[in-house]
N, C-alpha and C positions, 0 to 999 in steps of 0.2 A: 512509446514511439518518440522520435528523437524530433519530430517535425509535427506540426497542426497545418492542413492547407484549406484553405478557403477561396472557394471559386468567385469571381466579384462579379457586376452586373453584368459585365460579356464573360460569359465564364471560362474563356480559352486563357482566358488571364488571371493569375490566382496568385493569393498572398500566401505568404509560407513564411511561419511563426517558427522558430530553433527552440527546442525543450534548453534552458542554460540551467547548467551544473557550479552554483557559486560554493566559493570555500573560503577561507582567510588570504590567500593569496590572488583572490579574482573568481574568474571563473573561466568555466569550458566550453564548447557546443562545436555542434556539428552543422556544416554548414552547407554541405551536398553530401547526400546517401545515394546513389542507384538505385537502392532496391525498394527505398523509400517512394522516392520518386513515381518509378512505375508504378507499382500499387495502388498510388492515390491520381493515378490516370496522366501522368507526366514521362513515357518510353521514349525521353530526349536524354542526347548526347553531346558534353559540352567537348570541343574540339579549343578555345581561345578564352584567356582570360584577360579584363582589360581592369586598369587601375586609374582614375579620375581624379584629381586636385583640384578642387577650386576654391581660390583662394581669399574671397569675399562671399557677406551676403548677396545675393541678387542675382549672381551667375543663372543662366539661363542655357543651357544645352540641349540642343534636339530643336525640330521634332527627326529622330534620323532614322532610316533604316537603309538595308543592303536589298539590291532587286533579284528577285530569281532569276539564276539557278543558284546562287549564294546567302538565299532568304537568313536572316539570323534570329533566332531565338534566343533569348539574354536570361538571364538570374541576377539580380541587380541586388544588393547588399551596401547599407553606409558602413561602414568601418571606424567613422567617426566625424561626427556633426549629426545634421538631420534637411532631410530634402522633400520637395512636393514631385511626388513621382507619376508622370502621367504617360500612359499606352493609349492610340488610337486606331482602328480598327480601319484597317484602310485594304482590307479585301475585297473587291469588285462585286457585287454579290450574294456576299453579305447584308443576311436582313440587321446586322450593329454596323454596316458600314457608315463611315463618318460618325461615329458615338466613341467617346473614351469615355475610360475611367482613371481616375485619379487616387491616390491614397501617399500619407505622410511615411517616410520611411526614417528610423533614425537609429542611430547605434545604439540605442540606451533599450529601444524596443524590441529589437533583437530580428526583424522582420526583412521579408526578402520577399521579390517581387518575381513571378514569371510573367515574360513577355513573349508571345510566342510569335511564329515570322507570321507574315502580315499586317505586322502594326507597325506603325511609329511609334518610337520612345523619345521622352525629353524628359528632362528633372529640372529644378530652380532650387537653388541652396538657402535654405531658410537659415540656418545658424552663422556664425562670423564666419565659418568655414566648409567645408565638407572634403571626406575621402570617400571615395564612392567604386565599388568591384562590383564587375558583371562577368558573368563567364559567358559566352558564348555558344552555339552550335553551328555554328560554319566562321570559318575562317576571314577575317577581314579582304575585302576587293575593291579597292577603290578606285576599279570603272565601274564598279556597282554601288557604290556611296551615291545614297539620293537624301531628300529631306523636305520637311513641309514647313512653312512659315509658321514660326511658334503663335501668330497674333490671328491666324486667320479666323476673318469671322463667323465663316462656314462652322468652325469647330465653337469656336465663343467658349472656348476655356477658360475655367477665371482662374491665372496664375495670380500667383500673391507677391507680386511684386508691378510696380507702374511702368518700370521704366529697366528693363532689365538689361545685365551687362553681358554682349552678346558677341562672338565670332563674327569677324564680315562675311564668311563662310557662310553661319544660321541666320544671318539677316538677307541675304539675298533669296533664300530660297521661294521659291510659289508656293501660292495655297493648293491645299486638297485638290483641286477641280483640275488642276494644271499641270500638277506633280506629274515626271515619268515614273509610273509606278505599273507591275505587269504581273501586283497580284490576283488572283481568280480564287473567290471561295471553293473550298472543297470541303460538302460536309461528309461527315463521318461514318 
């Protein structure tokens, strides 16, 4: 199998490890399969791809998500550097509501994140740099662009940076408690 996926402590969010194929010229890998995918309990369809520069340590993006009926699910990939990649579980209802998880993502590791809709996504660029791909599952709408204050203390994340360099966009945002957000769990 071309993929290893691992479900993490909310398990609607899972790490997905690329089997790479090296040779004297580099190497290969696959970095979305369909058939993959489903099998290992992910029947998501990416519709948008997004590509991310940031061009310093310390970069700070997120916490963001799109509201239903345009909910987004992400696959997030570094391409090159390495990033603190954190999902928060911001379904109404949800017995993980208000709980993320966190996990190191880097081009060297090979490692890819699902994010599925209901959470918030934000990352922090740990290396001098990062290039960071997400493919999406709905289409970007931005009267549906919302976002949670990356510092609230509701969450008490501990990003690895003190003083992060931030959007006036992701610094105005409200915390969890405040956020328009109009997810509803639905389990399965």
């Amino acid at each position: 199998m071309p993929f290893e996926f691992t479900r993490l402590e909310i398990p609607e969010v899972v790490l997905v490890r690329a089997k790479v194929f090296p040779d004297p010229r580099g190497f290969f890998m696959e970095t979305y399969k369909r058939s993959e995918f489903v099998a290992n309990g992910l029947p998501v369809t990416f519709v948008q791809d997004n590509f991310s520069h940031s061009a310093r340590r310390g970069v700070l993006r997120g916490l963001h998500y799109q509201k239903d009926p345009k909910a987004q699910g992400k696959l997030v990939m570094v391409l090159r550097g390495e990033i603190y990649d954190v999902a928060v579980d911001i379904r109404q209802g949800s017995p993980t509501y208000g709980r993320w998880v966190a996990v190191t993502l880097s081009s060297s590791a090979h490692t890819m994140l699902y994010v599925p809709p209901g959470f918030a996504h934000g990352f922090c660029v740990l290396s001098d740099s990062a290039d960071v791909l997400y493919k999406c599952t709905e289409e970007y709408a931005p009267e549906l662009d919302r976002g949670i204050r990356w510092d609230d203390p509701d969450l008490a994340i501990p990003w690895p940076v003190e003083e992060p360099i931030l959007s006036e966009k992701d610094r105005a945002w409200a915390g969890l408690r405040q956020a328009d957000n109009n997810y509803v769990y639905r389990p399965e």
